[in-house]
Structure formats: structure tokens, C-alpha cells
C-alpha positions, 0 to 999 in steps of 0.5 A: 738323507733328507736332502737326497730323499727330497731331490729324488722325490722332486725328480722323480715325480714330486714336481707334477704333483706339485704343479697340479697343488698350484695349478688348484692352488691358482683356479682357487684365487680366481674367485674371492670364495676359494682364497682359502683353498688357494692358500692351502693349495699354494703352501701343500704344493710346497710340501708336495715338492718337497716332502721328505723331513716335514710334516702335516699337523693340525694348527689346533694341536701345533697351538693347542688351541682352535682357530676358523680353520679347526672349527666347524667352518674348517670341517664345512670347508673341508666338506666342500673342498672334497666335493670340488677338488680333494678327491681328483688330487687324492686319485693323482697321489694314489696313482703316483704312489701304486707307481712307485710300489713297484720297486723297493727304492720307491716305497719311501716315496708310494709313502709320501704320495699316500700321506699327501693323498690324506692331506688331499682330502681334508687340508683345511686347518692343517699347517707345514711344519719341520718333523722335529716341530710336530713332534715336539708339539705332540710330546706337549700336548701329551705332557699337558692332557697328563697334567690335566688328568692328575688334577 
């Protein structure tokens, strides 16, 4: 299901707002400061194209533990992205998703387009992983915020 789910996605519109992820993606490189936007931008353009089966998750709660990307540079970051590009591709997956409501085959994918308008808005600190990988991440987690409170 994923399979189909991913190549209708990718036909049906999932290929422009990939591209807009990349081309940010690239206008990022262009200046040394931006490499960590680009980054980002290149590795969501991916999931942009193909979103059905993955999922967004925060690195600190995928490694249980906080990194530059997760901390107070991550959320100063994520202010300054927001500012200069996160809003426009927030709009654009917004747009795409009212689009897609119209008909009941394309709710799935207004879906998608609106998780991926969140991720616009604040992607630093957040990593692409499998569906089974974040939900495994997130039942360890609760197995060790439960350890810690027994204690």
C-alpha cells in the first residue's frame, strides 16, 4: 500500500513540493550560514517526494538524548528559518493539502501535505526515519520515563 500510496503522492503533486524543498534546499548552500538549512531542506525534499511509510521525529526523542539541533541553538534556528523561508513552504503544503480535500481519494494525501506544512515550520532538530523506527523509539522511551518514575 505504501508503494502505490507513495507513486500516486509523487504523481499527483508530491514531486512540485519536493522540488520547492530542494530548490530552498540549494539557495541554503549558497551562503556558508544556511548549510544547516540546506541540509535539512535536501534530506525533508526527500520525504517530501516520498512520504507514505516514514515519519518525522525529533533526534532527541529517536536518541533519547539532546544534540546542537535539539537544543537552544536548534530552537534559535528554527526562529530564523521560519522568518526567511518555513512560512512560504508551510503556504505551498497548506495550498496543495485544500486541494487535495476535495475529493475522498485525496485525503490521505491533504494529510501528508499538512504533516509536511508542520515540518515547514520548524525542521531543525527533526530527522526521516521508517514508521516502525519512530514508533519503536517512542514505546522506548515510555518504557524508560515509566522506569524512571518507579524509582
Amino acid at each position: 500500500m505504501r508503494v502505490i500510496g507513495n507513486f500516486l503522492w509523487f504523481i499527483l503533486g508530491g514531486f512540485f513540493m519536493g522540488l520547492a524543498w530542494w530548490l530552498v534546499g540549494l539557495l541554503a548552500f549558497l551562503s556558508i550560514v544556511g548549510i544547516p538549512w540546506g541540509k535539512a531542506c535536501l534530506v525533508i525534499g526527500q520525504f517530501a517526494f516520498f512520504p507514505f511509510g516514514k515519519e518525522a521525529i525529533s533526534r532527541q526523542e529517536l536518541n533519547a538524548a539532546d544534540d546542537i539541533g535539539t537544543g537552544g541553538l536548534g530552537l534559535l534556528g528554527n526562529i530564523i528559518w521560519f522568518v526567511v523561508a518555513g512560512w512560504w513552504l508551510a503556504i505551498g503544503h497548506v495550498i496543495s493539502a485544500l486541494f487535495c480535500f476535495v475529493t475522498l481519494i485525496g485525503i490521505p494525501f491533504g494529510l501528508q501535505h499538512l504533516k509536511l506544512a508542520g515540518i515547514a515550520l520548524a525542521p531543525i532538530g527533526k530527522t526521516i526515519v521508517s514508521r516502525e523506527v519512530a514508533e519503536a523509539a517512542r514505546r522506548a522511551n515510555a518504557r524508560a520515563s515509566v522506569a524512571e518514575r518507579r524509582q
